[in-house]
C-alpha positions as a Python dict, from the first residue, in 0.01 Angstrom:
ca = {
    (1, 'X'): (0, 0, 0),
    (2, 'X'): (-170, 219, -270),
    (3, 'X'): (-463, 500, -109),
    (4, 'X'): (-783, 430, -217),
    (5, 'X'): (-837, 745, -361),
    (6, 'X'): (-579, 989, -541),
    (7, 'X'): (-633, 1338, -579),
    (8, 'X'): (-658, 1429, -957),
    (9, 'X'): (-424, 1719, -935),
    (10, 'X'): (-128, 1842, -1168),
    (11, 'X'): (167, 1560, -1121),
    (12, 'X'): (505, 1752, -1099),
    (13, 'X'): (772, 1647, -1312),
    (14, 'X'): (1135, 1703, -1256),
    (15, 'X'): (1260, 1952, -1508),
    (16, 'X'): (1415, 1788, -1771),
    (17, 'X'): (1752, 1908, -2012),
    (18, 'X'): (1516, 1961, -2305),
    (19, 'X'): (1498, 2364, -2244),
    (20, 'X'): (1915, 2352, -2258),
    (21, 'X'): (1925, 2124, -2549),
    (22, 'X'): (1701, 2370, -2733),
    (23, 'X'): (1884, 2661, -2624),
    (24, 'X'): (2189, 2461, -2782),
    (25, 'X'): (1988, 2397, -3102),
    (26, 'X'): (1928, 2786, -3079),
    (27, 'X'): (2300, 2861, -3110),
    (28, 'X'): (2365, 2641, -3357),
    (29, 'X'): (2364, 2931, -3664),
    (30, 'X'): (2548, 3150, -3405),
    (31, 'X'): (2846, 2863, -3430),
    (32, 'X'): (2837, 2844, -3822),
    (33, 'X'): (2857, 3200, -3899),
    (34, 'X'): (3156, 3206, -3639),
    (35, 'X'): (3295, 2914, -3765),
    (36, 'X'): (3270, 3048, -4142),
    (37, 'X'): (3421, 3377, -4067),
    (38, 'X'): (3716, 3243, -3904),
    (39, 'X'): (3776, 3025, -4197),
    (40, 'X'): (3713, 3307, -4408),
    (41, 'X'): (3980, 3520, -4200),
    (42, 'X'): (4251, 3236, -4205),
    (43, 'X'): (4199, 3211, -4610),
    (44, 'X'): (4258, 3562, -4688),
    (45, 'X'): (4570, 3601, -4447),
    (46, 'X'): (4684, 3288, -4639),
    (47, 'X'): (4579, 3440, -4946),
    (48, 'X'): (4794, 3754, -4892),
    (49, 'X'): (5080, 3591, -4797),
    (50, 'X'): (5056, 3355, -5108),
    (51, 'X'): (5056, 3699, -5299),
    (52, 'X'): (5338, 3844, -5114),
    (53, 'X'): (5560, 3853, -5398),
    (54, 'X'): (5348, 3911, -5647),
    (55, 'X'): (5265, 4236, -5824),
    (56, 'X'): (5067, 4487, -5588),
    (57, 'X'): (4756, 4503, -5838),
    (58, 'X'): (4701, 4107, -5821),
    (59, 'X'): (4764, 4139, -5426),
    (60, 'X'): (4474, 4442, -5405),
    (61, 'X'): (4226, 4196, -5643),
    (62, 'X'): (4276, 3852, -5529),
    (63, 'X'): (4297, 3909, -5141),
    (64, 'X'): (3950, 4058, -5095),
    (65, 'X'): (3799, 3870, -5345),
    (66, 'X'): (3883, 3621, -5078),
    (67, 'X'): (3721, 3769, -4820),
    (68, 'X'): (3431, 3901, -5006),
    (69, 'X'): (3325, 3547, -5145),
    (70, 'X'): (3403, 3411, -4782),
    (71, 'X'): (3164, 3655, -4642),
    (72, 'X'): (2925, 3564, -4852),
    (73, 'X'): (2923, 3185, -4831),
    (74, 'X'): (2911, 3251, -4440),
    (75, 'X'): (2608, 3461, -4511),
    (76, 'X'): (2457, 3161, -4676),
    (77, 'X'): (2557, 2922, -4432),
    (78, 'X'): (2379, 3152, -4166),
    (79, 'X'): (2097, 3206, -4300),
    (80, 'X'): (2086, 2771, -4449),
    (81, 'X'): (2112, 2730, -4062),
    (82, 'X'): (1867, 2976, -3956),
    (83, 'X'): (1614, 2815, -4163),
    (84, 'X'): (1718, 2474, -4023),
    (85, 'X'): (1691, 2619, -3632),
    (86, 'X'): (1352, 2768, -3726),
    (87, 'X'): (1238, 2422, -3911),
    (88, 'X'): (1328, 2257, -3582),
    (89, 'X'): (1142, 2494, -3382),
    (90, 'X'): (817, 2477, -3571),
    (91, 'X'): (850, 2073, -3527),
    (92, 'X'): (889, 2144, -3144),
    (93, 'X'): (638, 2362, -3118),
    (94, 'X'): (343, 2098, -3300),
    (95, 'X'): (515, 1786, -3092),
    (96, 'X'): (409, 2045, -2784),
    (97, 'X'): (757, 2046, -2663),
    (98, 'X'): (730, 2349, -2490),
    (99, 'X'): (1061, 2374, -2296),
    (100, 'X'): (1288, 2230, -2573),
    (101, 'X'): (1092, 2541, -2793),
    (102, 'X'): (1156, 2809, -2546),
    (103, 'X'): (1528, 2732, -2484),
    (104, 'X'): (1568, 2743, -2955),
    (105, 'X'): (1408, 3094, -2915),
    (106, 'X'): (1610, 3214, -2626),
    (107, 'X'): (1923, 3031, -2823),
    (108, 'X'): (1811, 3208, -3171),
    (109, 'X'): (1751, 3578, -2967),
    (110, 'X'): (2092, 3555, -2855),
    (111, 'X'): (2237, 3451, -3198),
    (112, 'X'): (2006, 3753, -3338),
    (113, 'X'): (2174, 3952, -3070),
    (114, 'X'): (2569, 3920, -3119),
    (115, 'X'): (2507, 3947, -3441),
    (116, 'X'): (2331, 4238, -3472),
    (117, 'X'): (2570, 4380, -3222),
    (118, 'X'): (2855, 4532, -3479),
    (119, 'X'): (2560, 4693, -3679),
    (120, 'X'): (2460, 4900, -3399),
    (121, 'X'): (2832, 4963, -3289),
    (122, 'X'): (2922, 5047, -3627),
    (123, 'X'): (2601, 5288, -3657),
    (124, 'X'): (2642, 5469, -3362),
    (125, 'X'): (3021, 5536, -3335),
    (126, 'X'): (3127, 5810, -3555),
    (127, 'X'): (3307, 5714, -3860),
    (128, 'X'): (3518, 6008, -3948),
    (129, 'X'): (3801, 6110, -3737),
    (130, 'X'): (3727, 6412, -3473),
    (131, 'X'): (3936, 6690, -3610),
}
């Protein structure tokens, strides 16, 4: 039997997998730049050994052309999916998903993070040999 009268206070809700799905959305670019730049890595040792008997001039052109125009197109892909993750997160926020949009930013602050990461290695370690 229903009470006759209900207080008109906040209802708690259990938490729901939206924050985690969000914070998987999030890593999403993380996985495509990772996933590029292993490709990218497997085509120019292939590359090089392809070129293994080949004159050492066409060796020293073609394999980091490989890698260069690797780099690049998993630049492109990164920042393609960037766009996307942000997209998503705009769409989030105006649907007033608020936990699915807080786990994409945590998600895209920890993408932001590892790859920002060898930047500030590279920066701060010294890059000439001590004498």
């Amino acid at each position: 039997m229903k009470p006759l009268h209900q207080s008109p206070g906040p209802s708690i809700q259990p938490i729901s997998g939206s924050a985690w799905r969000g914070f998987g959305r999030g890593l999403l670019p993380l996985l495509t730049l990772t996933g590029w730049v292993a490709v990218t890595l497997v085509l120019t040792l292939a590359a090089r050994e392809l070129t293994a008997g080949m004159d050492l001039g066409v060796r020293q052109w073609i394999t980091p052309c490989v890698l260069v125009l690797g780099l690049v197109a998993a630049a492109v892909a990164y920042v393609v999916s960037l766009r996307r993750a942000f997209r998503a997160w705009r769409i989030r926020t105006r649907e007033e998903d608020d936990a699915s949009a807080a786990g994409m930013l945590w998600g895209l602050l920890l993408t932001a993070a590892v790859v920002a990461l060898p930047i500030v290695v590279a920066m701060l370690v010294p890059q000439q040999p001590a004498p």
